[in-house]
N, C-alpha and C positions, 0 to 999 in steps of 0.2 A: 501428560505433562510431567510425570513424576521424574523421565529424564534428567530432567534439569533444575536445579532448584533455583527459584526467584529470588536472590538476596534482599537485604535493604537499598533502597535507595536505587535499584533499578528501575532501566523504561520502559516500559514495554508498549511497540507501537501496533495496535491494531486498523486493522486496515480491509478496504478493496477499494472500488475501482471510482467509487464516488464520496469517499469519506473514511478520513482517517483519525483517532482517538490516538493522544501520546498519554499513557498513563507511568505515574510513579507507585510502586511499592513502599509504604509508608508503615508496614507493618513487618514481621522477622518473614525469614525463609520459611516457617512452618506454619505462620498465620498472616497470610496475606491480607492488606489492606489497601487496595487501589483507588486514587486519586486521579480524576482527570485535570489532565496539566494543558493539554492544546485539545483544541477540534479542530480541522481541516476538512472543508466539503467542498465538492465539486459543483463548480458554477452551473447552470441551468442548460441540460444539453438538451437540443429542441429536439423533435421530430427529423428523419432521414429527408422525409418528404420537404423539409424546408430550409435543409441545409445545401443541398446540391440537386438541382435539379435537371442538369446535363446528360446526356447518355454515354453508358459507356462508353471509349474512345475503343478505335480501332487501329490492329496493326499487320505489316502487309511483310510476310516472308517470301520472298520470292515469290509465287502465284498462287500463293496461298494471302488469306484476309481473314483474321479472326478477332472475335471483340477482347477486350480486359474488362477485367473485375474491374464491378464498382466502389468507387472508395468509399470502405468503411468511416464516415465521419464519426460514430460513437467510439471506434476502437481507438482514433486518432486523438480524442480527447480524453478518452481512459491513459492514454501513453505521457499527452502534456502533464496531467492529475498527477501520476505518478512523479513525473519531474520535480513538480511543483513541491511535494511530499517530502522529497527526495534532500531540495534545496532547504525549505524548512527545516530539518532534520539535520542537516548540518550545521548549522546556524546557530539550534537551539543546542546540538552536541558540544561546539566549541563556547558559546554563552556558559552555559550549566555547566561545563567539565562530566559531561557524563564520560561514563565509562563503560560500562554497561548494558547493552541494549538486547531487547529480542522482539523478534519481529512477527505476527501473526497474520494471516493475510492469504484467502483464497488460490489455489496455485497460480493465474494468469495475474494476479495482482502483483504475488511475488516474485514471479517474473520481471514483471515490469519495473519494478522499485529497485532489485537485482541490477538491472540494464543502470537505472536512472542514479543510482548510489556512487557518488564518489570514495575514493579507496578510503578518505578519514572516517568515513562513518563505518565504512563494510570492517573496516579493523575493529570495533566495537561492538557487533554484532556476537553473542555468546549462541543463541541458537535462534531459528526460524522454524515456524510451524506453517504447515497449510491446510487450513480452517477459517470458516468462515465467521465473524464473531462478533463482528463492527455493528452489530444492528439488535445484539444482546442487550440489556439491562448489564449493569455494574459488575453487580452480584449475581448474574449469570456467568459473566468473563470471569469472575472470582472464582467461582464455582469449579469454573471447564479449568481454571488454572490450578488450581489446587488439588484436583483428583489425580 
């Protein structure tokens, strides 16, 4: 992370695919102090077995008949999650006037938030990491960010 340095008063959002921490830098660039400012978790996503119980649908090419993929229902509610984040995060950028942001986040999460990011927020964005970290202790993220 040494890349980059965390000023004051930056965000930092860490994240995947079922929960996201907005944290503020409340301490200098050389000695981070992070605050959790939001949590954002993902609703209760059941079992595959009891979201869709249909069989794959089938498609017929000339005389040819072959099945499709089954819908992913976890991946589809990893995508809304993201959305959701996404919308948040805009809200709370223009509320707060941040300026600032950087983003942490599994690579299929940062993808997704990527996709989900309106261009006010992505203007904000100083750097993204793809790491997994949302499920650290404080002062572990502190930790991973300051080395």
């Amino acid at each position: 992370m040494n890349a980059r340095i965390i000023p004051y008063d930056a965000r930092i959002l860490v994240a995947d695919a079922r929960k996201a921490l907005l944290l503020r830098n409340t301490g200098t660039a050389f000695n981070l102090i992070l605050e959790v400012e939001q949590v954002i978790e993902a609703p209760h996503n059941a079992p595959a077995r009891e979201q869709g119980t249909d069989r794959p649908g089938r498609a017929a090419m000339g005389s040819h008949r072959s099945s499709l993929n089954q819908t992913d229902f976890h991946e589809l509610e990893e995508g809304r999650f993201a959305s959701k984040v996404a919308e948040k995060l805009e809200a709370i950028c223009k509320a707060n006037d941040i300026h600032k942001l950087f983003i942490i986040a599994p690579p299929k999460a940062l993808a997704d938030l990527r996709r989900a990011m309106p261009e006010a927020v992505k203007n904000r964005i100083v750097a993204e990491y793809d790491k997994d970290l949302v499920n650290l202790s404080l002062g572990e993220i502190q930790k991973h960010l300051a080395a």
